[in-house]
N, C-alpha and C positions, 0 to 999 in steps of 0.2 A: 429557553435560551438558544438562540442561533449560532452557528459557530464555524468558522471556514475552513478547509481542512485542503492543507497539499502535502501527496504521498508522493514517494516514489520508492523505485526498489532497484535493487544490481547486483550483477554478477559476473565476476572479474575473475578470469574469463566468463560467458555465457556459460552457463551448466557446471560453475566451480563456484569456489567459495562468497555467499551471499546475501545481502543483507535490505534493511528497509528503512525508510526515514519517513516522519512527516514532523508536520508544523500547523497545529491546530491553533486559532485563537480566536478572540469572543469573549463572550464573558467567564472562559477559559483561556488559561494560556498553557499550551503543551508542545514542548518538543520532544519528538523518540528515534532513538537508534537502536537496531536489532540485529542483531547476526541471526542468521537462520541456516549455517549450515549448507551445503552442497546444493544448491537449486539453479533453474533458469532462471534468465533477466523474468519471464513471466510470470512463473511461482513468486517470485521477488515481490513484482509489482502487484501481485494482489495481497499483498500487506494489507492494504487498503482497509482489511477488515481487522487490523488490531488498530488505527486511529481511529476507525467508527463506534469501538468497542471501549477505549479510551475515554474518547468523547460522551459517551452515553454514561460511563461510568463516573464520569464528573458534570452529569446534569446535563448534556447538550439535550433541546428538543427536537432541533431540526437542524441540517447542516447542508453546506454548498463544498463538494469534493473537488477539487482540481488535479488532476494528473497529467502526464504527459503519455502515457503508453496506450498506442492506438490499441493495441490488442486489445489490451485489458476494458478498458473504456469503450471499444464494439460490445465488448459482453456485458457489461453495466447496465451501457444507452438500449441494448435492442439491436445496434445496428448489423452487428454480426451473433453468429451463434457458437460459443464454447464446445469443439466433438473431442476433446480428450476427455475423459474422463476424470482426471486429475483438477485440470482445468473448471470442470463441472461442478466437482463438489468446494472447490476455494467460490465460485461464483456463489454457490448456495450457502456459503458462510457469509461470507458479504450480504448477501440477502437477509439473512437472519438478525445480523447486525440494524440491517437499515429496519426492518420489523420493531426495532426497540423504541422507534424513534415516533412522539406521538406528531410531527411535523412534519414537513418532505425532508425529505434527503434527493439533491439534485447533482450530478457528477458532469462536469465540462472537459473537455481533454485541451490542455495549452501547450502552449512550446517550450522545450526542454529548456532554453534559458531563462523563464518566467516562475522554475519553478526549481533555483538554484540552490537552499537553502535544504530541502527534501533529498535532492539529490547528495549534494554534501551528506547528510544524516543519512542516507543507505550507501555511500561507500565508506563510512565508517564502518557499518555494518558489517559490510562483505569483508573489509580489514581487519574486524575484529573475529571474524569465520574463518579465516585462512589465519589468523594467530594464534586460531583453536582445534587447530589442526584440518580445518574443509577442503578439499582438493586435494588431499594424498592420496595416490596411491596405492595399492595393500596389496 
């Protein structure tokens, strides 16, 4: 089963309370919202690997990713190379994800208003991070 998946992630501010969204459908239908606690827009954006994991977990074979974060989607595509090491290992989760998959997994990067519905569902996220106390203080 094929399935097309758009994530996105945020963090409101950059590096404060943060969260993730996508919207898988096919012969799945899944939307998720995550809070994830205190991260950058970038840890955000490689959410990517719990709709992959999702997706897999409800039968996807093979899936088409659309995101918007050039970052994250240099690291994906080839086009650029991940040197944080933080960075590094979300990439090689992502990786592992896509390994489940016995069909391609293919990731495109679109324009932020193509990909509205994702983004909605990760600043719920980050809303629900900062309602759970993310970005205090201490």
């Amino acid at each position: 089963m094929r399935v097309y998946i758009w994530c996105d992630g945020a963090a409101m501010p950059n590096g404060g309370p943060a969260g993730a969204g996508c919207v898988v459908v096919g012969g799945v239908h899944l939307l998720g919202s995550e809070a994830l606690g205190d991260a950058t827009n970038n840890v955000a954006e490689y959410a990517v690997r719990n709709a992959l994991r999702a997706a897999a977990d409800a039968g996807a074979t093979s899936a088409h990713v659309r995101m918007d974060s050039p970052v994250v989607f240099g690291h994906l595509s080839g086009a650029s190379r991940a040197r944080a090491e933080h960075l590094i290992q979300l990439k090689e989760e992502v990786e592992a994800q896509v390994a489940r998959y016995p069909g391609r997994v293919t990731f495109a990067r679109i324009p932020r208003e193509r990909n509205g519905v994702a983004d909605e569902l990760a600043k719920d996220g980050a809303r629900a991070s900062k309602a759970l106390g993310a970005g205090r203080r201490r």
